[in-house]
Every structure is written in structure tokens, then in C-alpha cells.
C-alpha positions in Angstrom: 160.0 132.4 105.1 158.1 135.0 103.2 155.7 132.2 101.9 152.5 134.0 101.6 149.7 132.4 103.2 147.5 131.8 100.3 150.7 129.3 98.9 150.6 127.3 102.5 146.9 126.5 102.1 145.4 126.7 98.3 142.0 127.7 98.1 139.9 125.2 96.4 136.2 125.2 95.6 134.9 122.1 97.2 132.5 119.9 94.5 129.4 121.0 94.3 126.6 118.8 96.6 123.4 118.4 94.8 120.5 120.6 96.9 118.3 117.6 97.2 120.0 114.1 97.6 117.2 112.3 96.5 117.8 108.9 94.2 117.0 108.6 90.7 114.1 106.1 91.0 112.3 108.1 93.8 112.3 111.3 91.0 111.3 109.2 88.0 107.8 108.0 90.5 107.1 110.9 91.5 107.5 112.5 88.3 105.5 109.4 87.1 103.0 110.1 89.3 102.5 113.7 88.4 102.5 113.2 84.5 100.1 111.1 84.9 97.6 113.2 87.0 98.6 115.8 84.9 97.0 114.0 81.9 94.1 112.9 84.0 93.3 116.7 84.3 93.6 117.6 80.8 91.4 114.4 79.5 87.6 114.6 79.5 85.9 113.1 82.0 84.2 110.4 80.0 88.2 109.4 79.0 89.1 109.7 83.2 86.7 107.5 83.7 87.5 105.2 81.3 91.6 105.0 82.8 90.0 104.4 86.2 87.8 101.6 85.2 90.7 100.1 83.8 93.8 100.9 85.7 92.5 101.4 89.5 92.1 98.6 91.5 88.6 97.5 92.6 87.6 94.8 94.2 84.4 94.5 92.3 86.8 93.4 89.3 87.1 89.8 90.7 83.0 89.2 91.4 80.0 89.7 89.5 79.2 93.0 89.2 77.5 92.9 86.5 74.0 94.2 87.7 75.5 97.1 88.9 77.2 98.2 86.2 74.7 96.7 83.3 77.3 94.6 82.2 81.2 92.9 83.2 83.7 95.3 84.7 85.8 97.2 82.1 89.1 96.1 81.4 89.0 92.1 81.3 91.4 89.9 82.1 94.5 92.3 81.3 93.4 94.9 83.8 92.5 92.4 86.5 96.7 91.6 86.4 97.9 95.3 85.7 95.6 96.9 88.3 97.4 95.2 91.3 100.8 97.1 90.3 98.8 99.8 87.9 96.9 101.4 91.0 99.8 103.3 92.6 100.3 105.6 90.1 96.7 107.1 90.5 95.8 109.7 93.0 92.2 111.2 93.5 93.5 114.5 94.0 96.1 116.6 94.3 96.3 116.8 97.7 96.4 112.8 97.4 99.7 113.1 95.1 101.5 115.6 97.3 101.1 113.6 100.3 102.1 110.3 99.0 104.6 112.3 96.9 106.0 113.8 100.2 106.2 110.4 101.1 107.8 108.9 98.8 110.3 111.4 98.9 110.9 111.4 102.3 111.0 107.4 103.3 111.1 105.9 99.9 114.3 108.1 99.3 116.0 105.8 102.6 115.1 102.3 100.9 115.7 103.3 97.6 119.6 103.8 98.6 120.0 101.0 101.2 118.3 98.6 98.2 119.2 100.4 95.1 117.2 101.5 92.2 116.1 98.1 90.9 115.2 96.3 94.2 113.5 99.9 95.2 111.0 99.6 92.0 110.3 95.7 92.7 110.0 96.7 96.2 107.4 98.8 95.6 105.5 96.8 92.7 105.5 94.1 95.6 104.4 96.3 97.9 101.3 97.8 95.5 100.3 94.4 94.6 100.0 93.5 98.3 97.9 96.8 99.3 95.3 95.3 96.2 95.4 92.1 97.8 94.6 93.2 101.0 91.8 95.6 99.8 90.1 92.7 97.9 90.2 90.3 101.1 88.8 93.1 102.5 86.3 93.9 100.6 
């Protein structure tokens, strides 16, 4: 009985939990999202504009236009497919990206493990496409 106490009870580091449980998928679009408006801020803004002409979505894509803009809307056929899915990886400002970032992170992370990391990503390519459909009924 002169068992020391430390022999009754072992001390063990528990495993290290990660600061931020946040799934893969939800740090690859946000990081996504900030590469991207990282290179939109380093580009001149003749070359911005050309990416938003031909990744945003805009309505004015699908009618003519060409009046306005002295000729057919950048892009062609190509962007009028990519820029239903292409759009949500554009923000107008950085107070746009942290917000939808903050987002993201905080609901997006909730889906993401309930549907896992490839139903999360078609989730959300579903879910851009329909906010471009909706805009273009819209507008």
C-alpha cells in the first residue's frame, strides 16, 4: 500500500484538438475566395475589368446589350455557362469577402460536416447557380 499516487492514475497528455474545427472544403473556399481578390488587387484595372466581364454574372449577358456596350457582352458562350457557378468567388470589396467569409465559416462549416466535403462543394455550385437564376428572372 505504498503505491504512490501518480502509479494509481498515469498522467497523460490528452490529443491535441485543433483551435478551429472547421472542415477542409470550407478553408479551401475561403482561401479561394481570398486568392482570388488578392489577385484582383494586384492586376490593373483594365485586366479587373476584363475578369468581371467575364466571370460575374450579369443578366445583361442573356439579352442584347449591345448598344450599351458598342458591341456583344464579353465572354461568349463559355462565360454565359461559367458565370452561373464562376460568380461566387468574386467579392466587390473586402468588406464583401469577410462577411460572406464569416459566413461561410460559420454556417457553411454545419453543412459541410452533416453532407461532407463533396456534396458541400455541389451544394454550393447548386446553390450559386440558383442565386444567377434568380437574379436574371429578376432582372
Amino acid at each position: 500500500m505504498t503505491e504512490k499516487l501518480s502509479d494509481q492514475y498515469p498522467l497523460e497528455p490528452e490529443p491535441a484538438q485543433p483551435m478551429f474545427n472547421v472542415p477542409g472544403i470550407i478553408i479551401v473556399l475561403i482561401g479561394s475566395f481570398i486568392a482570388i481578390h488578392v489577385v484582383r488587387q494586384l492586376i490593373s484595372p483594365e485586366m479587373d475589368e476584363w475578369l468581371i466581364l467575364r466571370f460575374a454574372f450579369s443578366a445583361g449577358r442573356f439579352f442584347d446589350v449591345s448598344q450599351i456596350l458598342g458591341g456583344p457582352f464579353p465572354g461568349g458562350t463559355g462565360a454565359a455557362v461559367w458565370s452561373f457557378f464562376s460568380h461566387m468567388f468574386l467579392h466587390g470589396s473586402w468588406e464583401h469577402l469577410l462577411i460572406n467569409s464569416l459566413w461561410m465559416l460559420a454556417f457553411g462549416s454545419v453543412v459541410a460536416r452533416r453532407f461532407g466535403w463533396l456534396r458541400f462543394l455541389l451544394f454550393s455550385l447548386v446553390a450559386a447557380a440558383l442565386g444567377a437564376v434568380g437574379n436574371l428572372v429578376i432582372y
